[in-house]
N, CA, C and O of each residue as an XYZ file, in Angstrom:
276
protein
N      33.692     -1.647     38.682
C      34.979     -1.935     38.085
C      35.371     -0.850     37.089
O      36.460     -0.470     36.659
N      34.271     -0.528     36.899
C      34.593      0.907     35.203
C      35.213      2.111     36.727
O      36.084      2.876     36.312
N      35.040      2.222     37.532
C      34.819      3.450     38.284
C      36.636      3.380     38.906
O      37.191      4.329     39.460
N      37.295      2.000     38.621
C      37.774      2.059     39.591
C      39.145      2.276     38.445
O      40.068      3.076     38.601
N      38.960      1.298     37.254
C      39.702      1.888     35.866
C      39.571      3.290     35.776
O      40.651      3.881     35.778
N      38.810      3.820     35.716
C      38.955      5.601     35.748
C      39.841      6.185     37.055
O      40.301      7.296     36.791
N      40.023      5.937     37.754
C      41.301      5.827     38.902
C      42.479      5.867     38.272
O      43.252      6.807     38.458
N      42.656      5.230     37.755
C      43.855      4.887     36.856
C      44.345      5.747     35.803
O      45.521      5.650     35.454
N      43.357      6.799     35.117
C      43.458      7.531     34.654
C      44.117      9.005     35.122
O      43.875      9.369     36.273
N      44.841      9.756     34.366
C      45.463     10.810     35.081
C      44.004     12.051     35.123
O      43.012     12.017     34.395
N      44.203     12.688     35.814
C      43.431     14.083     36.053
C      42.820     14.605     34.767
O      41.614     14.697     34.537
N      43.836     14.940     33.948
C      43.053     15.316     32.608
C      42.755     14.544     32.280
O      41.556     14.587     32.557
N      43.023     13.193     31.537
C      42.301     12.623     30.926
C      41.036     11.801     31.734
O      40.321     10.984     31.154
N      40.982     11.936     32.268
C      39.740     11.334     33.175
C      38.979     13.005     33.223
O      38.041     13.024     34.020
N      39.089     13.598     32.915
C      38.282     15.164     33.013
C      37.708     15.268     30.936
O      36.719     15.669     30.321
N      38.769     14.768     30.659
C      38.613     14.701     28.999
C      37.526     13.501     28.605
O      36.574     13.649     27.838
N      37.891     12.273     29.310
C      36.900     11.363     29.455
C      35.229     11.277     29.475
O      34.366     10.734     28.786
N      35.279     12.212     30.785
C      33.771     12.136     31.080
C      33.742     13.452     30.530
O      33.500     14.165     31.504
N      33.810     13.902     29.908
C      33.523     15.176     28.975
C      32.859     14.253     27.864
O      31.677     13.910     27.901
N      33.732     13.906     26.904
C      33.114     13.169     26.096
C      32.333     12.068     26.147
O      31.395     11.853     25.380
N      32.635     11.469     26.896
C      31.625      9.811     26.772
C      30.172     10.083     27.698
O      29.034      9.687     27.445
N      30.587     10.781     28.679
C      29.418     11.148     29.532
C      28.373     12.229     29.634
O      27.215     12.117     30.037
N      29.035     13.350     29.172
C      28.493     14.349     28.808
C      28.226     14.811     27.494
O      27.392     15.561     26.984
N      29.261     14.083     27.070
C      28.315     14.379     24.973
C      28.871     15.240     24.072
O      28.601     15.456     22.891
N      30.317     16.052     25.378
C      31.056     17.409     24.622
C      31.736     16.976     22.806
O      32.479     15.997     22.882
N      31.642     17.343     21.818
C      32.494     17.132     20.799
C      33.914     17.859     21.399
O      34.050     18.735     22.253
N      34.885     17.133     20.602
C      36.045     17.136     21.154
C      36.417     18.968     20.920
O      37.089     19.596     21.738
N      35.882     19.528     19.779
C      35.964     21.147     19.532
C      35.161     21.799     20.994
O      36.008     22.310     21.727
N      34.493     21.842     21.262
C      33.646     21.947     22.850
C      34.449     21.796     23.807
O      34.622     22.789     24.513
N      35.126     20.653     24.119
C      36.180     20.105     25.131
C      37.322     21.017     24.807
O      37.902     21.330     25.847
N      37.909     21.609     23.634
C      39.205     22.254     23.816
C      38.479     23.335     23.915
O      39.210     23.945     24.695
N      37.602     24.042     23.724
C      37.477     25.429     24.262
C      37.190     25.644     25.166
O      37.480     26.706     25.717
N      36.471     24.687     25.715
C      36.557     24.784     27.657
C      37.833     24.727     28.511
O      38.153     25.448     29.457
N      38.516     23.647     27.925
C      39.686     24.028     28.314
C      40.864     24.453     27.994
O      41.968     24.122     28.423
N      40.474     25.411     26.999
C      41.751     26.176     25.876
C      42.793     25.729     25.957
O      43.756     26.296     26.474
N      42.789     24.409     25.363
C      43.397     23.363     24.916
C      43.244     23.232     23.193
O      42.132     23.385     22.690
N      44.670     22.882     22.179
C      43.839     22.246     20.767
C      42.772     20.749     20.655
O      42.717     19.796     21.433
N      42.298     20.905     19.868
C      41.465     20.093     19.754
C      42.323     18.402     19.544
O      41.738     17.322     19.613
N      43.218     18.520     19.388
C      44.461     17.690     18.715
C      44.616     17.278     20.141
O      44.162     16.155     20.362
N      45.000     17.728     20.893
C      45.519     17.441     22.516
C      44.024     16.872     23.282
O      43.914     16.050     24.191
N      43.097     17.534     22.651
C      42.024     16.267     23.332
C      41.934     15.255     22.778
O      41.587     14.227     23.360
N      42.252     15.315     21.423
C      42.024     13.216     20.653
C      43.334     12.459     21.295
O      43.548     11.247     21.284
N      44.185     13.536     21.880
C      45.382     12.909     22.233
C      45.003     12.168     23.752
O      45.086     10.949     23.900
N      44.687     12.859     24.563
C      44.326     12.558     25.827
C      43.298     11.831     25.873
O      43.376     10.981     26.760
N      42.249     11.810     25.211
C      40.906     10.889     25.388
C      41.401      9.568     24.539
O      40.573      8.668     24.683
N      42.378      9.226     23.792
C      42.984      8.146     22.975
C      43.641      7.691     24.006
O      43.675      6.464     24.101
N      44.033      8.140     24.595
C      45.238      7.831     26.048
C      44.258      7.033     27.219
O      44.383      6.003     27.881
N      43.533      7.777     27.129
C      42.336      7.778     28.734
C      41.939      5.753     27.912
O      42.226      4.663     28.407
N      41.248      6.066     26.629
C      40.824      4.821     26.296
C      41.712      3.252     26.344
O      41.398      2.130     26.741
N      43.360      4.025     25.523
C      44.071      3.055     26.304
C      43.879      2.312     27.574
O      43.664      1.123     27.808
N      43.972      3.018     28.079
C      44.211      2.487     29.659
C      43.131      2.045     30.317
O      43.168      1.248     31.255
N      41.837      2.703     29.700
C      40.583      2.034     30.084
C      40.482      0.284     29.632
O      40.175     -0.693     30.315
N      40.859      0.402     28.276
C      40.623     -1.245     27.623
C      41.561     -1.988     28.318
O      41.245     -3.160     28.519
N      42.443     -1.680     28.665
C      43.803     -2.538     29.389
C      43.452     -2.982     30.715
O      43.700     -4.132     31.079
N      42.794     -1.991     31.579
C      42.197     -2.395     33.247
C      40.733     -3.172     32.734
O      40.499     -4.313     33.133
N      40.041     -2.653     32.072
C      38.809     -3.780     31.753
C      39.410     -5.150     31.157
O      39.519     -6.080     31.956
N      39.620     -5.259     30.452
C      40.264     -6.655     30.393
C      41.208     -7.052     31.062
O      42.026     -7.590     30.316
N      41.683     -7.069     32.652
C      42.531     -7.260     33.331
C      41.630     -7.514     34.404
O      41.964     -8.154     35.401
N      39.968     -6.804     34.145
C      39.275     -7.522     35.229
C      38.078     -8.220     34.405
O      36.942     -8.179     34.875
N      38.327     -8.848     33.198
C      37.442     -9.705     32.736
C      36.055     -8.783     32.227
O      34.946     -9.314     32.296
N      36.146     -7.925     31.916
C      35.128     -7.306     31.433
C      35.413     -6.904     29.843
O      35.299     -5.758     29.407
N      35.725     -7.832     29.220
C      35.924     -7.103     27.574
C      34.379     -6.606     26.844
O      34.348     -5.736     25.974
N      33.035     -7.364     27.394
C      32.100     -6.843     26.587
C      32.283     -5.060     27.293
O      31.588     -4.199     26.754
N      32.757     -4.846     27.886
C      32.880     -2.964     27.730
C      33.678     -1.978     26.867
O      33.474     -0.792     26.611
N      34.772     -2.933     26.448
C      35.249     -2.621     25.395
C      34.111     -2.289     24.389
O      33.471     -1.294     24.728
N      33.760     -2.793     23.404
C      32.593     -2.130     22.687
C      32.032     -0.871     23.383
O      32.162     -0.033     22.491
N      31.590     -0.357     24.238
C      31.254      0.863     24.698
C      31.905      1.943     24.148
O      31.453      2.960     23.623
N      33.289      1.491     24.389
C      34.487      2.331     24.109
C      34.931      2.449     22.692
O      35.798      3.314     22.567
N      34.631      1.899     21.687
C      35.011      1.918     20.781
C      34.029      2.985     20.108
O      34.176      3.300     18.927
């Protein structure tokens, strides 16, 4: 169900996503990989999380929320 909420996510932020949560990048790491500001990744990974908490609790999974926070 997490796999399928990340679907839902646009291209970057699902690339911004598993940058951070999965791989461990600090968000300064993430904009220089993708010479991007660092500002535009809290923007996009704030976005990505939106939409993550909204499809998890739409399929009954709120203890994943905490993950995300």
């Amino acid at each position: 169900q997490i796999l399928q909420a990340k679907d839902k996510l646009s291209k970057r932020q699902r690339m911004i996503f598993e940058m951070s949560r999965e791989e461990g990048l600090s968000s300064q790491e993430i904009a220089l990989k993708l010479d991007i500001s660092e500002q535009s990744v809290r923007n996009q990974l704030s976005s990505a999380l939106k939409v993550l908490r909204e499809e998890l609790i739409k399929t009954g999974l709120c203890f994943a929320i905490l993950f995300m926070n």
